[in-house]
N, C-alpha and C positions, 0 to 999 in steps of 0.2 A: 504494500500500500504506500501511495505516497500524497501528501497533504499538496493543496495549489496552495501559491504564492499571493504575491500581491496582484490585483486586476492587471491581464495585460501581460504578467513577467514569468517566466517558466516557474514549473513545481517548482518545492519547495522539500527537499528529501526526508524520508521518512526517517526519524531518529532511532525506532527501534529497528529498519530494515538495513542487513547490512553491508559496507559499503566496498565490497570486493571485486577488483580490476583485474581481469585474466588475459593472458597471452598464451599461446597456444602453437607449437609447431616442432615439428623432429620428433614427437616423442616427448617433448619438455615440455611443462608447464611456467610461468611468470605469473604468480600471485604476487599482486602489490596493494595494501592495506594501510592507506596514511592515516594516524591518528587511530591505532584503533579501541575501537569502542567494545561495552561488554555484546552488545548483536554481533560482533567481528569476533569475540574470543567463543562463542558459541557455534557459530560455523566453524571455526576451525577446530573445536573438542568434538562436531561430527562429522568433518570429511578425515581427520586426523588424529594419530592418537601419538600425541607428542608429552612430554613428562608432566603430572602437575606443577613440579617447580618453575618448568621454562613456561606456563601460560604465566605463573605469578611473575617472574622476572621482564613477561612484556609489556605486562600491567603495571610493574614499578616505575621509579622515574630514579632511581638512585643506583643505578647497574654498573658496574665497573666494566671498560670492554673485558673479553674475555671468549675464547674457542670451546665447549663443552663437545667433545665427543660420544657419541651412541652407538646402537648396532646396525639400526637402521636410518640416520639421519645425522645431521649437525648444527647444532645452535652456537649462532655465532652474535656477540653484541660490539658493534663500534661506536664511535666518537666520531663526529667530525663537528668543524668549525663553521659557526653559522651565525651571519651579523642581522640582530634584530635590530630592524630599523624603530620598534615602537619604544625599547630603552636606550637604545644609540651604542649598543656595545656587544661583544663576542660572547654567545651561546653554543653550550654543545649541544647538537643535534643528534639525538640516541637513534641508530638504527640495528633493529633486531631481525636476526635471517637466519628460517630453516634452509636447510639443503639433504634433499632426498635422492634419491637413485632417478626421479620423473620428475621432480620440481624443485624450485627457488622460491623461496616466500620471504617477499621484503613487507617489513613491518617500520615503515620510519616515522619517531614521534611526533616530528616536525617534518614539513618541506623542506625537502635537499634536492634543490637545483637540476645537480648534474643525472640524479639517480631519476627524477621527472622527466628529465631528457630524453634518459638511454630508454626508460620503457615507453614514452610515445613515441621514441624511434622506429623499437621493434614494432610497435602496434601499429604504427601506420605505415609500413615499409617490409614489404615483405622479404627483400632481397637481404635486408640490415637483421631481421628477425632470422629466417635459413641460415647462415652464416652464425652467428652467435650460437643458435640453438644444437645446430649440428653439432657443434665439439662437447655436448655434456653441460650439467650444471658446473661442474669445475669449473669451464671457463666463462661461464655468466656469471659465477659467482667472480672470478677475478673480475672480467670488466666491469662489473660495477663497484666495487671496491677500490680497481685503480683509477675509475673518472670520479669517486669523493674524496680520492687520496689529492687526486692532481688539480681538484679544485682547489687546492689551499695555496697554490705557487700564485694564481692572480690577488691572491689574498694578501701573502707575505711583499709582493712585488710594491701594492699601493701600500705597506707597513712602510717598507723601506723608502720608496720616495718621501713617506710624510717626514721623516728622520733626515731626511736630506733638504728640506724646508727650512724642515727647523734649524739644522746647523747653519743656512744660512741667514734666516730671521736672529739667531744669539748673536751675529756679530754685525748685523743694522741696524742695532740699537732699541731692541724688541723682546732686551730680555724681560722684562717687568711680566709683559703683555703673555709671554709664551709660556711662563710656569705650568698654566691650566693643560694648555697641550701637551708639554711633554708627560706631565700627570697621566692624560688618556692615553698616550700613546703607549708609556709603560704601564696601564692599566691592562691593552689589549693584548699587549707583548703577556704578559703576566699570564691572562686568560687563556689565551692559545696555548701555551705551554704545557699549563693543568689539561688540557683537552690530549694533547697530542702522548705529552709522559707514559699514563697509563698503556693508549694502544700500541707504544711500539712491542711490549710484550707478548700481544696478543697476536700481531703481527706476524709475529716470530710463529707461535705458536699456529696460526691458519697456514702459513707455509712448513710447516714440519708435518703435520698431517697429512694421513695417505687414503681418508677414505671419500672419494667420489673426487679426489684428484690425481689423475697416472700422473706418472712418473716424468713424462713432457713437461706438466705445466708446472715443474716446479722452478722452473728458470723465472714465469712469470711474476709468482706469488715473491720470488728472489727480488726481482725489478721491482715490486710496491712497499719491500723492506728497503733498497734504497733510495725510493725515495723517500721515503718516512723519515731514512736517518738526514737525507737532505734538509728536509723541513726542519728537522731538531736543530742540524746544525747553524741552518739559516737563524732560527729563533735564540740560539745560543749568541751568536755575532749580534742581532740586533738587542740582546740587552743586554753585553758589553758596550754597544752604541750608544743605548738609552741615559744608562747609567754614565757614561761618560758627557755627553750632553750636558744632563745635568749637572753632573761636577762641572761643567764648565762654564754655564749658565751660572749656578751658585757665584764662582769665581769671578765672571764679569759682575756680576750683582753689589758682591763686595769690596772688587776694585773700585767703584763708581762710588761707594759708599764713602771708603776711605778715601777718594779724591776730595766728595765736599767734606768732609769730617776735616781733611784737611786744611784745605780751604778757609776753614772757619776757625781753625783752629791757630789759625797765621792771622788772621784778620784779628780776632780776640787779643795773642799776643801783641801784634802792632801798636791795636788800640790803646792798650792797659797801659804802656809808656806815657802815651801822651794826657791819659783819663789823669794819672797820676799827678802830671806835672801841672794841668789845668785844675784839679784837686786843689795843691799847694798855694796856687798864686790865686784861686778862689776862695779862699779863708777869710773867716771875718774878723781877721786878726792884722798887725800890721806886716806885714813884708817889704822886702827890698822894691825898690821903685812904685811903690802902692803913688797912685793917683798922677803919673807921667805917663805920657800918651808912649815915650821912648821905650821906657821898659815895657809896653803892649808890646809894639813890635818887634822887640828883642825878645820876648818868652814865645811869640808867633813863631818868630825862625827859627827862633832852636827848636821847635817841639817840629817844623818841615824838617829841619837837618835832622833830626833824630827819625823821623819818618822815612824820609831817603835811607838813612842810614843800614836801618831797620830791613828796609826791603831790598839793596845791595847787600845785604849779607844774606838772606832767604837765598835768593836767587841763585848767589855765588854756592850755599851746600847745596841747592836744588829740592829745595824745600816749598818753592813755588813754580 
């Protein structure tokens, strides 16, 4: 059953009916199940009889990746990195996959781009579907694992430019203004990390495995461990980056600080000579030449000569 919309606009899908997307060809199955729901865990406890632990693990939201092996199947959980535009910053995007001897069943908790991709590829391209399907779930399971591996290089690529902004906004006089950025940037640096850490384990672990992968596609599952360690490595360089940035931001920050500290701190000195001496011949006491216009302008110059004085000698330590 499915309820109508508003006047005018297509249905409106039914919440309890559930929302399962099939592909079909060689022999193989592609079950794809975004977000799924309890109507989605109950078709699959009757076309399927997979462990009670792995329904509860699809149902969590707190899964560490990880490879569980069976007799007849493989549950596999990854990570990958995914920028929620409604808080402005890096999520990871849980995705859970059987692998049976006839099918693939991706369960991802969120939309993942590349993996939305690959299956309206094969659904609407029969050539693109034949080709995939033919060599086994083994290697449906790698291609899709290595285009959410490989989504993460355009990711780290705009990391890297924003770090290269920024290095040159620190030194056009923007360090004030940049603190908040570099803050995100190493925020995101931060996040992607925590995402990526745990899988490369796992990683490890989906290419050491032998069941419903021969022994060909293990060079593949080899090629999405390097790039994995690329990506760590990448993210390890860019927060030696970040970090360094920063320390140099901080640095300019404090040079400029201690310029006017400086600054003020010469002007103060300067002054205090002459507050002093204008002090003394301002007393309502008598003093030397009290009420001669001569001695004005004899305490005037000396208290200039002692100014000049004052500031030729700054100069000469370099102090100003």
């Amino acid at each position: 059953m499915r309820g109508r919309g508003r006047a005018g606009g297509p249905p409106a899908p039914d919440p309890e009916a559930p929302n399962i997307e099939v592909v079909e060809g060689e022999g193989l199955r592609w079950i794809h199940i975004e977000r799924p729901r309890p109507a989605d865990r109950t078709w699959l406890e009757e076309h399927f009889e997979f462990h009670p632990l792995d329904y509860e693990d699809v149902s969590s939201r707190n899964q560490r990746p990880k490879v569980d092996e069976y007799d007849d199947y493989l549950f596999v959980v990854l990570h990958f990195p995914r920028f929620d535009k409604a808080v402005g910053r890096l999520n990871a995007a849980e995705l859970d996959m059987f692998v049976g001897p006839d099918f693939v069943i991706t369960l991802p908790n969120e939309p993942i781009q590349p993996l939305e991709y690959l299956f309206e590829r094969c659904r609407t391209r029969e050539d693109v579907r034949d080709s995939l399907f033919a060599k086994g779930p083994g290697y449906l399971l790698y291609k899709i694992v290595d285009d959410c591996v490989d989504a993460s290089f355009p990711m780290l690529a705009k990391m890297g430019n924003k770090l290269e902004v920024l290095e040159d906004e620190i030194f056009e006089g923007r360090s004030a203004e940049i603190v908040r950025d570099i803050s995100n940037v190493k925020q995101e640096i931060i996040n992607f990390r925590k995402i990526v850490r745990p899988q490369r384990a796992a990683l490890k672990d989906l290419e050491r495995t032998k069941r419903y992968i021969p022994e060909g596609l293990d060079i593949y599952f080899d090629d999405i461990n390097d790039a994995s360690e690329r990506i760590w490595d990448m993210l390890e360089n860019f927060k030696e980056v970040v970090e360094g940035l920063e320390s140099t931001n901080e640095s300019v920050l404090s040079h400029r600080v201690n310029d006017v500290l400086r600054a003020l701190t010469a002007i103060s000195v300067v002054v205090l000579p002459l507050t002093l001496v204008a002090s003394i011949w301002g007393m309502n006491v008598g003093v030397p030449g009290e009420g001669s216009i001569h001695a004005f302008w004899i305490v005037v110059g000396s208290m200039i000569a002692l100014l000049a004085a004052m500031l030729w000698f700054f100069r000469k330590r370099g102090w100003l």
